[in-house]
PALODO-626072 format. One record per residue: z, x, y negated of N, C-alpha, C, O in turn. Coordinates in Angstrom, 2 decimals. Each point is the difference from the previous one (the first is absolute). Last residue first. Layout:
<pts>
+---------+---------+---------+---------+---------+---------+---------+---------+---------+---------+---------+---------+
!    n_pz !    n_px !    n_py !   ca_pz !   ca_px !   ca_py !    c_pz !    c_px !    c_py !    o_pz !    o_px !    o_py !
+---------+---------+---------+---------+---------+---------+---------+---------+---------+---------+---------+---------+
!       Z !       X !       Y !       Z !       X !       Y !       Z !       X !       Y !       Z !       X !       Y !
...
+---------+---------+---------+---------+---------+---------+---------+---------+---------+---------+---------+---------+
</pts>
This chain:
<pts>
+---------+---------+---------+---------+---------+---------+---------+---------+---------+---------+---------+---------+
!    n_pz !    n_px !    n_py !   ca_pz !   ca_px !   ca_py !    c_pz !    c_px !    c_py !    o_pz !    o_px !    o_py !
+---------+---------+---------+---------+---------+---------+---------+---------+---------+---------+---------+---------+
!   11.07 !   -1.21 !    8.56 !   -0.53 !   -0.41 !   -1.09 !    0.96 !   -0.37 !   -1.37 !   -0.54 !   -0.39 !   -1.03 !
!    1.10 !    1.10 !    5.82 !    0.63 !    1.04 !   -1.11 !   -1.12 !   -0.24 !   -0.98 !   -0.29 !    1.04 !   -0.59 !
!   -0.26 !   -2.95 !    4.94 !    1.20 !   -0.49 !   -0.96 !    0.53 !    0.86 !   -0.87 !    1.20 !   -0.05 !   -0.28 !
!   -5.19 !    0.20 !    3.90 !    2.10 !    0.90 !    0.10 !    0.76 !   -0.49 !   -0.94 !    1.18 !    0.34 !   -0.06 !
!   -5.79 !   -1.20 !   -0.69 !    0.09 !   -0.64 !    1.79 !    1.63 !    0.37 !    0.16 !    0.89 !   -0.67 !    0.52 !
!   -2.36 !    1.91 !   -5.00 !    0.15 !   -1.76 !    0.42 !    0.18 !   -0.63 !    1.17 !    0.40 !   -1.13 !    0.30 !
!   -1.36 !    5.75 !   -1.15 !    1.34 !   -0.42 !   -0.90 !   -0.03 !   -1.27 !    0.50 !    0.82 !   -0.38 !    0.84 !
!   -4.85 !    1.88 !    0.54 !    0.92 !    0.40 !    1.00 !    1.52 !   -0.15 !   -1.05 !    0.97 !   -0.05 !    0.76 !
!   -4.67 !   -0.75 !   -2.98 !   -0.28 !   -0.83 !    0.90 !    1.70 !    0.44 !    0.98 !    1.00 !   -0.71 !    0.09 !
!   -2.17 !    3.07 !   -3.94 !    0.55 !   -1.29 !   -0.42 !    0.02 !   -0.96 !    1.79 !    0.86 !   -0.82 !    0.31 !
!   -0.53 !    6.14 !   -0.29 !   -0.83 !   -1.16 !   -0.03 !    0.72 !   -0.97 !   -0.40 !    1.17 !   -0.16 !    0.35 !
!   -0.30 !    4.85 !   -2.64 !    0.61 !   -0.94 !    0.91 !   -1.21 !   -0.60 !    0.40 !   -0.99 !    0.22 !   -0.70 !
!    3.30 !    3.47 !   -2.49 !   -0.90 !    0.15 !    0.31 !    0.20 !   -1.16 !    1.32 !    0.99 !    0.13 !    0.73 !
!    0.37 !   -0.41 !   -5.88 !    0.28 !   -0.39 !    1.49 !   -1.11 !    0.51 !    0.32 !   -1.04 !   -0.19 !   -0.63 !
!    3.13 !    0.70 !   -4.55 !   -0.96 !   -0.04 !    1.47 !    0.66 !   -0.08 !    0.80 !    1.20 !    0.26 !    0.04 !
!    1.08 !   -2.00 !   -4.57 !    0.26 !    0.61 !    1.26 !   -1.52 !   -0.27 !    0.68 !   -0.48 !   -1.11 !    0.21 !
!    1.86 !    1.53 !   -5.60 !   -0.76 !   -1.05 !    1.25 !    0.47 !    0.90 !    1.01 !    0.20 !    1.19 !   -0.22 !
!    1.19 !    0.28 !   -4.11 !    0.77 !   -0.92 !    0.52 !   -0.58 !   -0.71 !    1.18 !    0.68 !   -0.82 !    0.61 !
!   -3.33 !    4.49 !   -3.16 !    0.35 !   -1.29 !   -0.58 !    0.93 !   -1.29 !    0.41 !   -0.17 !   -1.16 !   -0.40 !
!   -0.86 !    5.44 !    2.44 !    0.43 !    0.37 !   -1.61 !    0.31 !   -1.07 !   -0.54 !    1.02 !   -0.15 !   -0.68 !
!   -3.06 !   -0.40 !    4.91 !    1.52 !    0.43 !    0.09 !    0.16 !    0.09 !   -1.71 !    0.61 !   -0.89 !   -0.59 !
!   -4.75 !    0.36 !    1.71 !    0.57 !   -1.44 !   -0.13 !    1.06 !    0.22 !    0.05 !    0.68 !   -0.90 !   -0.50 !
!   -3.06 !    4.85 !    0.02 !   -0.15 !   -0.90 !   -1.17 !    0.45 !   -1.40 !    0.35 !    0.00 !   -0.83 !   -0.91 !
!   -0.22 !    3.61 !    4.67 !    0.65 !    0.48 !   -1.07 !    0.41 !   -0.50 !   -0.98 !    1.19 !   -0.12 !   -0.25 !
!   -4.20 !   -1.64 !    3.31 !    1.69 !   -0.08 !    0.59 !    0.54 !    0.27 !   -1.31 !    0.57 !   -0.81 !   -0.73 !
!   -5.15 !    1.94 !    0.75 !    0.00 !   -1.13 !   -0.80 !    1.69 !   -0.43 !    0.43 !    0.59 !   -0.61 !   -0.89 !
!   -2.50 !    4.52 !    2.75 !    0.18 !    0.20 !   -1.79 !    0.54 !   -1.27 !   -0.55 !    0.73 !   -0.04 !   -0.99 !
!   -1.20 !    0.22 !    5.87 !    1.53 !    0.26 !   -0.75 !   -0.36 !    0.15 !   -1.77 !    0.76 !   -0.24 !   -0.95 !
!   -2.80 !   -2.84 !    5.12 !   -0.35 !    0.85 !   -1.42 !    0.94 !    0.35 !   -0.64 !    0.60 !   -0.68 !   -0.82 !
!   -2.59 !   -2.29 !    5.87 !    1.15 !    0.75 !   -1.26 !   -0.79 !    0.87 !   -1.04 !   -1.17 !    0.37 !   -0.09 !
!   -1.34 !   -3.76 !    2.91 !    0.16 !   -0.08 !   -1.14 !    1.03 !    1.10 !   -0.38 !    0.05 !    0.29 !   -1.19 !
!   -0.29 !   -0.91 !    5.95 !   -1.29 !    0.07 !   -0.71 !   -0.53 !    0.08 !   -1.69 !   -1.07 !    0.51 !   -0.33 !
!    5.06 !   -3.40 !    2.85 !   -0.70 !    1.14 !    0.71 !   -1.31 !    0.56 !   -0.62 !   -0.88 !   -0.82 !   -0.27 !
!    3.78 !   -2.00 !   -2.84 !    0.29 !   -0.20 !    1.42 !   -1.36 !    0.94 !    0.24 !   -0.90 !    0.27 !   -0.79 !
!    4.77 !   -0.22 !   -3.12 !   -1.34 !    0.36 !    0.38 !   -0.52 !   -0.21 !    0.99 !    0.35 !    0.95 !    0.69 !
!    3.00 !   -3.85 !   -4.37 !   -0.39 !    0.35 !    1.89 !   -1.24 !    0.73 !    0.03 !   -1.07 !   -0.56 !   -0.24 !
!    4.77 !   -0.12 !   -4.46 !   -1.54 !    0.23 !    0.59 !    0.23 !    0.21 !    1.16 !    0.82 !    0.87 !    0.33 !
!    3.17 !   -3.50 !   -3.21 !   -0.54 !    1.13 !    0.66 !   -1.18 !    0.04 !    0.10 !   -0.51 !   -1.09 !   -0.28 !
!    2.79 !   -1.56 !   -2.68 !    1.01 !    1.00 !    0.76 !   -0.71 !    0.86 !    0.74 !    0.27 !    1.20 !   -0.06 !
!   -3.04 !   -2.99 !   -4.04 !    0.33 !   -0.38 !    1.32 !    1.15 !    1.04 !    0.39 !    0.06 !    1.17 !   -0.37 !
!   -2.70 !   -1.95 !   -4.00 !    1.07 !    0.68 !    0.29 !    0.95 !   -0.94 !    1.40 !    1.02 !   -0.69 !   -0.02 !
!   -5.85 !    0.87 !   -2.91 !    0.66 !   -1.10 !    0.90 !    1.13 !    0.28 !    0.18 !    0.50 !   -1.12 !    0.07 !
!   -3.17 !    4.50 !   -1.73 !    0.13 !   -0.96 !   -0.59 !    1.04 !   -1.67 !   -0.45 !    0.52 !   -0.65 !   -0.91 !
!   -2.01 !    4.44 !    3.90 !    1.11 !    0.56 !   -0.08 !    0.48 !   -1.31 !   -1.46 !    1.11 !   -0.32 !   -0.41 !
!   -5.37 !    0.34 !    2.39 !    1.40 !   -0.60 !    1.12 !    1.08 !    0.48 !   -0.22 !    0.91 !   -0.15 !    0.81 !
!   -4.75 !    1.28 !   -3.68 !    0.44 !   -1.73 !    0.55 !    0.88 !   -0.48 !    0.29 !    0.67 !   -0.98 !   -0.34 !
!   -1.94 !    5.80 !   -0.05 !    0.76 !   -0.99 !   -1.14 !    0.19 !   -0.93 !    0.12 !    1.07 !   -0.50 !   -0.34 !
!   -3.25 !    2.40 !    3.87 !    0.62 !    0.42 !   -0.47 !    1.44 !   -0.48 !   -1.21 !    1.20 !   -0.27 !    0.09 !
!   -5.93 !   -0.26 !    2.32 !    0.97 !   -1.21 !    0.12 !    1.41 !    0.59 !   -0.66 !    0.82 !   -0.85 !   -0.32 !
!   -4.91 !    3.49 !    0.69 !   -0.41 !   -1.06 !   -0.93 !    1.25 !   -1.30 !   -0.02 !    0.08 !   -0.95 !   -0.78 !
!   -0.39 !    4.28 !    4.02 !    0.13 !    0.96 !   -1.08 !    0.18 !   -1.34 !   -1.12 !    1.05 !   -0.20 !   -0.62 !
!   -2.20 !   -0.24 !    5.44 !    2.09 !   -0.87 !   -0.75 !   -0.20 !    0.86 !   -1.27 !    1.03 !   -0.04 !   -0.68 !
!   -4.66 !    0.68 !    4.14 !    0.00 !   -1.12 !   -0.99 !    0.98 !   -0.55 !   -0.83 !    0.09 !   -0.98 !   -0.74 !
!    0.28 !    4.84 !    3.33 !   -1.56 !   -0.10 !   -0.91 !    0.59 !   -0.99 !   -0.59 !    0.73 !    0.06 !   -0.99 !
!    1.86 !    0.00 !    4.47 !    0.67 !    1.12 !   -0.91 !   -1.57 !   -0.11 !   -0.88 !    0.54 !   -0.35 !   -1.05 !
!   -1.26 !   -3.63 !    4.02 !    0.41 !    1.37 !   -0.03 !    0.61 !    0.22 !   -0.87 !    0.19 !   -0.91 !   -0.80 !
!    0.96 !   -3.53 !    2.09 !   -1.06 !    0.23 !   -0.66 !    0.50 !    1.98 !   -0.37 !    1.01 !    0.52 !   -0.47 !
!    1.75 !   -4.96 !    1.83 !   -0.76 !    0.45 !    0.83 !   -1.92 !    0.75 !   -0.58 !   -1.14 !   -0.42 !    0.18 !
!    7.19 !   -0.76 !   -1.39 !   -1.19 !    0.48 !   -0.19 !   -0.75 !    0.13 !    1.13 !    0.45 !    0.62 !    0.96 !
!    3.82 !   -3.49 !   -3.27 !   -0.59 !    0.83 !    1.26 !   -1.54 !   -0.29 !    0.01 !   -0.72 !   -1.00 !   -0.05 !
!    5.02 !    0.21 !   -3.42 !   -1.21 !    0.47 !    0.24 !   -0.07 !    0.45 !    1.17 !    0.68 !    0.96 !    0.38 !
!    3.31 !   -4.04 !   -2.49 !   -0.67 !    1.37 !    0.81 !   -1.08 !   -0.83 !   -0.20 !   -0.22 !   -1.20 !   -0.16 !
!    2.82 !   -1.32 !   -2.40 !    1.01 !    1.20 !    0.19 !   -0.77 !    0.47 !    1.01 !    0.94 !    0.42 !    0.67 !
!   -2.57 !   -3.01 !   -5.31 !   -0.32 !    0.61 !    1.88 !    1.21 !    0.64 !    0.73 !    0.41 !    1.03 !   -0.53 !
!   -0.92 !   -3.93 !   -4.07 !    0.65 !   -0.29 !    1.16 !    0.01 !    0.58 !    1.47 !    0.50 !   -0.33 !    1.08 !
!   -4.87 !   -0.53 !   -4.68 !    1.63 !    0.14 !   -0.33 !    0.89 !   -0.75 !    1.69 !   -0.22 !   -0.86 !    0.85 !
!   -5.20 !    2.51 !   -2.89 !    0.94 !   -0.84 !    0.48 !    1.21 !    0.40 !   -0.35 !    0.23 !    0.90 !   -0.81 !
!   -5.68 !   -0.41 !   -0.54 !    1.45 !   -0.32 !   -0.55 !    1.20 !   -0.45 !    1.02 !    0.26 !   -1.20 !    0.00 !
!   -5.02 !    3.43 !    1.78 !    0.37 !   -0.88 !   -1.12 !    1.00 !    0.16 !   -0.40 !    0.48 !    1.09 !    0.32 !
!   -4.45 !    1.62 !    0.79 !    1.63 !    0.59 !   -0.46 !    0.54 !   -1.39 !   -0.19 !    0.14 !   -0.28 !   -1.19 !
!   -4.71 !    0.46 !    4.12 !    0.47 !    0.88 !   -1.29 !    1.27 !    0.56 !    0.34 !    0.42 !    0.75 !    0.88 !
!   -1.63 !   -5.24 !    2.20 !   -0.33 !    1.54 !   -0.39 !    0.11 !    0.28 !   -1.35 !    0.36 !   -0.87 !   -0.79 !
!    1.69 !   -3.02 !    5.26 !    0.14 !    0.51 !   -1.87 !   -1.00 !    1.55 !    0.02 !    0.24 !    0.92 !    0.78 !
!    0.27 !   -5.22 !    3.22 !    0.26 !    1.53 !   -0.25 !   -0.44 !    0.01 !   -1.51 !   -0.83 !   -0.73 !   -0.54 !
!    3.19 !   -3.40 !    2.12 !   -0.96 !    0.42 !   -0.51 !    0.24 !    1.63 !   -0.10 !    0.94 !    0.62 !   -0.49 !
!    1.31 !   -4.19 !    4.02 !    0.33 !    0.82 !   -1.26 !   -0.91 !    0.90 !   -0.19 !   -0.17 !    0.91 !    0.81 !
!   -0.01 !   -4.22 !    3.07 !    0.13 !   -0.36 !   -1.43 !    0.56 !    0.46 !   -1.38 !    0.28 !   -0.63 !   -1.03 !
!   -1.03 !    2.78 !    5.86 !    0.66 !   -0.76 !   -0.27 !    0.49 !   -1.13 !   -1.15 !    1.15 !   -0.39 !   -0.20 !
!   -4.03 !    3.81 !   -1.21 !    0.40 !    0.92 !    1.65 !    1.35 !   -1.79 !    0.06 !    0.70 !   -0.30 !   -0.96 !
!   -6.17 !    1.44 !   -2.23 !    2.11 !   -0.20 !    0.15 !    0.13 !   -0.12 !    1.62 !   -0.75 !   -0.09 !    0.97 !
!   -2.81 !    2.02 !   -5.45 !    0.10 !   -0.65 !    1.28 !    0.91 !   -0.27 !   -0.08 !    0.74 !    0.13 !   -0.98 !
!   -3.68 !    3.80 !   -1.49 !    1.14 !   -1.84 !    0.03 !   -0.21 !    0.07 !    1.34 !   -0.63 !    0.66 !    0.83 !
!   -0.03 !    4.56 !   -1.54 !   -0.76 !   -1.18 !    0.15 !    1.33 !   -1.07 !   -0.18 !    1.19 !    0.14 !    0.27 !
!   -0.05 !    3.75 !   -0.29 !   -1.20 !    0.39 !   -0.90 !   -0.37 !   -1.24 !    0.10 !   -0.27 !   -0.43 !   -1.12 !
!    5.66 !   -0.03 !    1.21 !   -1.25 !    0.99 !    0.83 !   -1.16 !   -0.10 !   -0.54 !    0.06 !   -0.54 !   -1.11 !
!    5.14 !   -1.58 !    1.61 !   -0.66 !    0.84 !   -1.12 !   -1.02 !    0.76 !    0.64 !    0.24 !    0.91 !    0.79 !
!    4.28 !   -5.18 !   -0.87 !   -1.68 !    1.27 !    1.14 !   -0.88 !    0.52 !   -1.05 !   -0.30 !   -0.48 !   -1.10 !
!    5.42 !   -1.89 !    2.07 !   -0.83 !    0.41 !   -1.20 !   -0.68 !    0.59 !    0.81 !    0.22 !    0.69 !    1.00 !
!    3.97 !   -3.72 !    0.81 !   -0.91 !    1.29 !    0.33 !   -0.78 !   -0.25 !   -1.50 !    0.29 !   -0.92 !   -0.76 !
!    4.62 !   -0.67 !    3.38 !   -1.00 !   -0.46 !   -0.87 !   -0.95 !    1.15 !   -0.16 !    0.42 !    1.12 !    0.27 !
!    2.97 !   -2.12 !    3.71 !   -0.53 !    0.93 !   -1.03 !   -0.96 !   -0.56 !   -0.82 !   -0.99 !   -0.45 !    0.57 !
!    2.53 !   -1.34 !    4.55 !    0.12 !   -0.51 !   -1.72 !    0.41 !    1.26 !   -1.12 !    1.20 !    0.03 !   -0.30 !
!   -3.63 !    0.44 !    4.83 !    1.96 !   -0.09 !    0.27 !   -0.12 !   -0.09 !   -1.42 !   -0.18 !    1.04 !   -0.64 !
!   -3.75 !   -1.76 !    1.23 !    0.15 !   -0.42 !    1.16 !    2.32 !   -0.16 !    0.08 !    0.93 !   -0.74 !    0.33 !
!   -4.14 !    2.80 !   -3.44 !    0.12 !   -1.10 !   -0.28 !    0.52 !   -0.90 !    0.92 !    0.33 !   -1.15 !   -0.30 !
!   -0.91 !    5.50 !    0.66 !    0.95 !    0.04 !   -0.54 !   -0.30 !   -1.74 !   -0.43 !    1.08 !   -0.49 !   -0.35 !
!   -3.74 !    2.19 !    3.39 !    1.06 !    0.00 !    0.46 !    1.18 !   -0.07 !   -1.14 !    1.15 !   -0.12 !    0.41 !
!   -5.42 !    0.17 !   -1.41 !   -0.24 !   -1.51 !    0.87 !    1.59 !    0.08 !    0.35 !    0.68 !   -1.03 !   -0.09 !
!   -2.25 !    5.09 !   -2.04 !    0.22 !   -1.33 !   -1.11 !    0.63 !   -1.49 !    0.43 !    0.64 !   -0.86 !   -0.60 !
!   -1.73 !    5.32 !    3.17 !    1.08 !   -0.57 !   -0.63 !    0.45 !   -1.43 !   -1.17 !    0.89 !   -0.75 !   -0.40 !
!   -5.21 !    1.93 !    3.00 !    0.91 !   -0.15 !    1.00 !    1.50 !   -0.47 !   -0.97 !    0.57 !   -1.09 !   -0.02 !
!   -3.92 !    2.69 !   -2.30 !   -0.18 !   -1.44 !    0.01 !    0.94 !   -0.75 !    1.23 !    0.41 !   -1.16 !    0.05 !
!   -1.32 !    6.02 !   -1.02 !    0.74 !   -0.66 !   -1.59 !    0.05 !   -1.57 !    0.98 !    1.13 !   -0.46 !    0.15 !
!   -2.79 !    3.26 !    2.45 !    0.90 !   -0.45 !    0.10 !    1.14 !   -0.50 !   -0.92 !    1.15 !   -0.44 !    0.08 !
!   -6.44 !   -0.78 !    1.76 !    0.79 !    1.11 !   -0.92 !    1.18 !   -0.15 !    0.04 !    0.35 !   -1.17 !    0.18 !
!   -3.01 !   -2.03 !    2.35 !    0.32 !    1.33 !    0.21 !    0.45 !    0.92 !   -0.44 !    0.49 !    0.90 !    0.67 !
!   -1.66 !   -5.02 !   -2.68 !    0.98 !   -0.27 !    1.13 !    0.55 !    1.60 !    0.48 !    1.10 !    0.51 !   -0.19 !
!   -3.96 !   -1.43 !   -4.42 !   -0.14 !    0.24 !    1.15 !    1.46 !    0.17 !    0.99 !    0.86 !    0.85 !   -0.19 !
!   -1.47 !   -1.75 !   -4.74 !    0.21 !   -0.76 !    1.24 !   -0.23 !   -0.02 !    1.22 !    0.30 !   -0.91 !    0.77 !
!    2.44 !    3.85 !   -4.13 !   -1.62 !   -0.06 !    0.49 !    0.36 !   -1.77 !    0.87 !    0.92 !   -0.54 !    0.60 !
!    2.01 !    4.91 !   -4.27 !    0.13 !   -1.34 !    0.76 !   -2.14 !    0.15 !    0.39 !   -0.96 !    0.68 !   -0.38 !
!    4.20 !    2.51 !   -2.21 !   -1.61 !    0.30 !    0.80 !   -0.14 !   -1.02 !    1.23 !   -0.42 !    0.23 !    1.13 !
!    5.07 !   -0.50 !   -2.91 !   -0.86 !    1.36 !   -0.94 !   -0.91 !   -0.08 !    0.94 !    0.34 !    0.24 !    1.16 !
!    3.65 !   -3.93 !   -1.61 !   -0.58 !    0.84 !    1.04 !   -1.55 !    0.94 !   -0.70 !   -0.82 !   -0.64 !   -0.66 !
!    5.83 !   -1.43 !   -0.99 !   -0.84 !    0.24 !   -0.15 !   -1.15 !    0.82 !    0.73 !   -0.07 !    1.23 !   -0.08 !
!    5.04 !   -4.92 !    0.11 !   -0.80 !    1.53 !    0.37 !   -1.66 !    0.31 !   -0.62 !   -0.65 !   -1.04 !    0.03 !
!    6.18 !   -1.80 !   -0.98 !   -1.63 !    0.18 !   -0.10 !   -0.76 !    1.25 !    0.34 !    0.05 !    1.11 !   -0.53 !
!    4.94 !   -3.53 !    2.44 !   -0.50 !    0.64 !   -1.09 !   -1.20 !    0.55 !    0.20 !   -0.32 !    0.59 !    1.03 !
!    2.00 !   -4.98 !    1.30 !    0.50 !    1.37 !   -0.23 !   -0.73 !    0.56 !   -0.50 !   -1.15 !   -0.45 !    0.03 !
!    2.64 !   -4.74 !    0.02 !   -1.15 !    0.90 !    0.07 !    0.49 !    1.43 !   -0.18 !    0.89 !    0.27 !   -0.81 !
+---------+---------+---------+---------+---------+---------+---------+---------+---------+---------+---------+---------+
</pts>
């Protein structure tokens, strides 16, 4: 199994593209974590809301504005993932900043298009 991703503003809606990636990282064996306003599950992995407890993330990829990441902040720095993926639409250098200080590497990237090119 390759190392645990955490998808930020998961949905079950098909169309979103939190949910595009989710399907695709389960697809090329990534273990996933979902995290979004509403339960549910994306492939038989329960979307999670709040803050839960996990362990083991090595990335965050975010699909949730520069607004809404104010409140995710500590969380995810919490988790101490190798890296954060800002994918299109979400960057946020205030929040880059504060993940560089702390040893996390941003990515400004699509999770989707890493995975089609293999640089995931």
């Amino acid at each position: 199994m390759k190392n645990k991703t955490l998808v930020v503003g998961a949905s079950e809606n098909p169309e979103r593209y939190a949910n595009k990636a989710a399907n695709r990282l389960v697809q090329q064996g990534h273990a996933i974590e979902l995290l979004g306003l509403r339960s549910g599950t994306i492939r038989d992995n329960p979307i999670r809301t709040g803050q839960p407890d996990l362990s083991d993330i090595d990335t965050v990829t975010l699909y949730v504005s520069p607004k809404n990441q104010t409140g995710l902040y500590e969380y995810i720095k919490k988790l101490k993932p190798r890296r954060v993926i800002f994918n299109p639409g979400t960057e946020n250098p205030a929040f880059e900043k504060e993940l560089e200080q702390q040893g996390i590497e941003p990515v400004e990237a699509c999770t989707l298009v890493m995975l089609a090119i293999g640089q995931y």
